[in-house]
C-alpha positions as CSV (number, residue, x, y, z in Angstrom):
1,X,-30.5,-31.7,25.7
2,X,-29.7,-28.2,24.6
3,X,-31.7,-25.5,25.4
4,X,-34.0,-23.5,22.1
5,X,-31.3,-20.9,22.1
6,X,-28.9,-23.1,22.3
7,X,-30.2,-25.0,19.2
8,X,-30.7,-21.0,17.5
9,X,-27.3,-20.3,17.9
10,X,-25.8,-23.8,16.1
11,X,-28.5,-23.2,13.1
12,X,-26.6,-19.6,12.7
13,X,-23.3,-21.3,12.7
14,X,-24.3,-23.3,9.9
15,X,-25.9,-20.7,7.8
16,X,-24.3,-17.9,5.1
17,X,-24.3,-14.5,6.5
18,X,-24.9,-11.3,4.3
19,X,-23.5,-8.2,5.5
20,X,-23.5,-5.0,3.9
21,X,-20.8,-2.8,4.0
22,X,-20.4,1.3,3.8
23,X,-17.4,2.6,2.5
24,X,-16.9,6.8,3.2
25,X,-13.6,8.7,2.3
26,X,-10.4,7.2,2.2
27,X,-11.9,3.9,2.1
28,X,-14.4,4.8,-0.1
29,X,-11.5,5.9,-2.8
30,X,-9.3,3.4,-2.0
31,X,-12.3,0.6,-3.3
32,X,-13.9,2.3,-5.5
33,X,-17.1,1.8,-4.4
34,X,-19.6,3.3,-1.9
35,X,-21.8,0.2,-0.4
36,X,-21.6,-3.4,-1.0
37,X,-22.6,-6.6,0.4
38,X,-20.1,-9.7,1.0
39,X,-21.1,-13.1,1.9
40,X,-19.2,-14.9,5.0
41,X,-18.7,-18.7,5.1
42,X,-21.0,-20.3,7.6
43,X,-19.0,-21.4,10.7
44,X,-19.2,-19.2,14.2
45,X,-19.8,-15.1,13.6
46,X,-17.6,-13.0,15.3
47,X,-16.2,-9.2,15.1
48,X,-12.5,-10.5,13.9
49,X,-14.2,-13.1,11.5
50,X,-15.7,-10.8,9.8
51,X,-13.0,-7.8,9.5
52,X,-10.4,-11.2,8.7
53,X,-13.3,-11.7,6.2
54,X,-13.5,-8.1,4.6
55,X,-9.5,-7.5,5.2
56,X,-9.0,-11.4,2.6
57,X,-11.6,-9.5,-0.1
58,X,-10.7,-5.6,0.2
59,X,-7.0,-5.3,1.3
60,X,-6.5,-2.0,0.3
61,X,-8.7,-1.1,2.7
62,X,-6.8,-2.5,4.9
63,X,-5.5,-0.9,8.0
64,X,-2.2,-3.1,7.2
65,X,-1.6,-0.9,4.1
66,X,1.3,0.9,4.6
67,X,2.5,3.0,1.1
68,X,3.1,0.4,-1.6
69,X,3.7,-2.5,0.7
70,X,0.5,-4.5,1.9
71,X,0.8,-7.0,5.1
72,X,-2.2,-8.8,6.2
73,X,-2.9,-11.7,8.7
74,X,-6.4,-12.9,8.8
75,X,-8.5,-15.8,9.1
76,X,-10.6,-15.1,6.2
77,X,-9.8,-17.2,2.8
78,X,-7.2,-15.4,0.6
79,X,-8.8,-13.6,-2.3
80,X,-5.8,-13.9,-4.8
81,X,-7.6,-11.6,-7.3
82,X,-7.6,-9.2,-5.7
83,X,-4.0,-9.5,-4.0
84,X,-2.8,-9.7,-7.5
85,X,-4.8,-6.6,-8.6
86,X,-2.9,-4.3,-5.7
87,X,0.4,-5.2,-6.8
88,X,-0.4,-4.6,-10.2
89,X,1.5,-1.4,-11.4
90,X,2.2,0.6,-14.8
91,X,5.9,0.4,-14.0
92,X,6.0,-3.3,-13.8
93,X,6.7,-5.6,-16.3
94,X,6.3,-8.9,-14.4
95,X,4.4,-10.2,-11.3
96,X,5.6,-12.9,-9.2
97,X,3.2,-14.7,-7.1
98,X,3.9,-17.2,-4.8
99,X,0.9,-19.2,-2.9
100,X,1.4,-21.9,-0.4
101,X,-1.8,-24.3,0.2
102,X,-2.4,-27.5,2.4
103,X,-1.8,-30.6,0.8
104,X,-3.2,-33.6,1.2
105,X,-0.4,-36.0,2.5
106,X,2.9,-36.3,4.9
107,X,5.0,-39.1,5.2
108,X,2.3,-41.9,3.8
109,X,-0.2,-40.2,6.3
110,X,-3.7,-38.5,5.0
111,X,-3.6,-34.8,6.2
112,X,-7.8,-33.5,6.3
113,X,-6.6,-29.8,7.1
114,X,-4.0,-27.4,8.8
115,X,-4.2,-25.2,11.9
116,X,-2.5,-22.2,12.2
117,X,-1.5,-19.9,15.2
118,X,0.2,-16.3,15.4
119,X,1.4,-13.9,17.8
120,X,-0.1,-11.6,15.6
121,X,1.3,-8.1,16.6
122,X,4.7,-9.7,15.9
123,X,4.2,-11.2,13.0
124,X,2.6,-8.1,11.7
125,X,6.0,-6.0,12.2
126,X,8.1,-9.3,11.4
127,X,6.3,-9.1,7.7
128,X,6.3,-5.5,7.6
129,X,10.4,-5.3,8.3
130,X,10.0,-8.1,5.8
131,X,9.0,-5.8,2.5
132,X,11.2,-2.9,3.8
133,X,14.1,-5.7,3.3
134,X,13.0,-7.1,0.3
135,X,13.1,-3.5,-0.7
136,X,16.9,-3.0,-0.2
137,X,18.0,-6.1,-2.1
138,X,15.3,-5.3,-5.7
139,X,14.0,-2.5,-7.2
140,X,10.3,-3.7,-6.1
141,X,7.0,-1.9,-7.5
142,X,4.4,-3.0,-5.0
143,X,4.3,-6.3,-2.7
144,X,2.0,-7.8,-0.8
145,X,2.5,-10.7,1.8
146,X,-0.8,-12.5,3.0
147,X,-0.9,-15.3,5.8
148,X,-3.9,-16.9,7.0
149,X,-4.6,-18.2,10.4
150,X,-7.2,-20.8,11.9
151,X,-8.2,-23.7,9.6
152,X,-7.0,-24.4,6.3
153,X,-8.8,-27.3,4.0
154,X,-7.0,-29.3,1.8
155,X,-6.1,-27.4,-1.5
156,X,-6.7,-23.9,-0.3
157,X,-4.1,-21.3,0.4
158,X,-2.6,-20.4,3.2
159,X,-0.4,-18.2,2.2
160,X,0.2,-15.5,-0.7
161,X,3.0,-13.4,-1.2
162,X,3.1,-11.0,-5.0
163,X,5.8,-8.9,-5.7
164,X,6.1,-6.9,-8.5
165,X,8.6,-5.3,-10.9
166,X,10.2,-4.1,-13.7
167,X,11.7,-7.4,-14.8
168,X,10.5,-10.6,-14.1
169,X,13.5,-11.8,-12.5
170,X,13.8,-9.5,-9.8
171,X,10.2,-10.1,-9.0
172,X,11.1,-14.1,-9.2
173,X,14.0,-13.7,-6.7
174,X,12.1,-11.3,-4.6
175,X,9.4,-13.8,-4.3
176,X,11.9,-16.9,-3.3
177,X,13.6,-14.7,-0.8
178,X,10.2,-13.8,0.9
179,X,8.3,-17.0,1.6
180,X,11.9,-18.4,3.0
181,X,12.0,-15.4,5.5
182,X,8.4,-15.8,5.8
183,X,8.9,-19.5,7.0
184,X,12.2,-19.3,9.0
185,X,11.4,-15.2,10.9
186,X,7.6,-15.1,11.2
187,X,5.9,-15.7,14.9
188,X,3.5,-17.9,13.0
189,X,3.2,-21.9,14.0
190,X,1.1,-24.6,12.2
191,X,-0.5,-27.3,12.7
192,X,-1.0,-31.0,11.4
193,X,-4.1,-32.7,11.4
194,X,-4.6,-36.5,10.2
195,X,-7.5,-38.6,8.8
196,X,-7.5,-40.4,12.0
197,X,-7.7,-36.7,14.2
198,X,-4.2,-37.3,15.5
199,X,-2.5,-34.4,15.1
200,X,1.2,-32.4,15.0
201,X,2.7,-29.4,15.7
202,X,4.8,-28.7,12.8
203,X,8.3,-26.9,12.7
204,X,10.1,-25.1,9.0
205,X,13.5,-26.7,8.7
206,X,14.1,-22.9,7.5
207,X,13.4,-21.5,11.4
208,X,16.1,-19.6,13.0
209,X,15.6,-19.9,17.1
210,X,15.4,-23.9,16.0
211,X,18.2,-23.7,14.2
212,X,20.0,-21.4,17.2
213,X,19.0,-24.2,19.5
214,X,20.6,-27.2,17.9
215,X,23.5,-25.0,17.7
């Protein structure tokens, strides 16, 4: 039998939290606004849920802001509004957007949801060397690559990357370029998980060390 706080703190896992937040000086100008107060899924509450959670709804706040180039890893849901609003630029004439979410099915099998794992501090200067490249090879605006960790439902994203520039084809080509980097560099693994709770370890046919080792 569990114990009454025990019992407590299940009912908080279950429930909506309301936070407010305080924005002061760079952040402050960077949002555009001085207070607010976000809403994080029920599930467990922790200090890196809930920055995952603010970093998915105000990334240029973002300690992963770095010039025009935005890199985050989170385990907060995507906000693809507002991802789309930061690359947004009065040079650009086209925005390319690329979002990868779970599907549904693999091989005649029901997929219920995806896991995912990274060696964060890696991946963070894997995706960050990422825009400097994508940099040298198009005239980019502003770009923005978004991954999420943890659990990913059926039909939501777990992935974003938005590039923009002054032609939609470089933007286009930027885009493509990027999520196959993204899939075949990044210290970022996922997993498979089936109707019947088996469940895979998944590898990209684009990743280079597997590639190196049937080599």
């Amino acid at each position: 039998m569990r114990s009454q706080g025990n019992q407590q703190l299940a009912l908080m896992e279950l429930e909506e939290v309301t936070v407010t937040l305080l924005f002061f000086a760079k952040s402050r100008e960077l949002i555009g606004e001085s207070q607010t107060s976000v809403s994080v899924p029920s599930g467990p509450v922790s200090g890196a849920r809930l920055w995952g959670h603010i970093l998915s709804l105000y990334p240029s706040g973002g300690m992963a802001r770095e010039g025009d180039d935005l890199v985050v890893i989170s385990p907060g849901p995507i906000s693809q509004q507002n991802i789309v609003e930061f690359v947004t630029n009065p040079s650009a004439g086209g925005i390319a957007v690329f979002i990868g979410t779970t599907r549904d099915n693999f091989k005649g099998k029901k997929v219920v949801r995806l896991e995912y794992e990274a060696y964060t501090s890696m991946a963070m200067k894997q995706l960050q060397e990422l825009c400097s490249d994508v940099r040298s090879k198009w005239p980019v605006c502003k770009m923005a690559i978004v991954h999420r960790t943890g659990v990913v439902p059926v039909c939501e994203a777990s992935v974003m990357i938005a590039v923009s520039t002054e032609h939609r084809k470089e933007a286009l080509e930027a885009v493509s370029y990027a999520i196959d980097q993204v899939k075949s560099t990044a210290t970022i693994w996922k997993k498979e998980v089936y109707e019947d709770e088996a469940e895979q370890w998944k590898e990209n046919k684009e990743c280079l060390w597997l590639q190196e080792n049937v080599s």
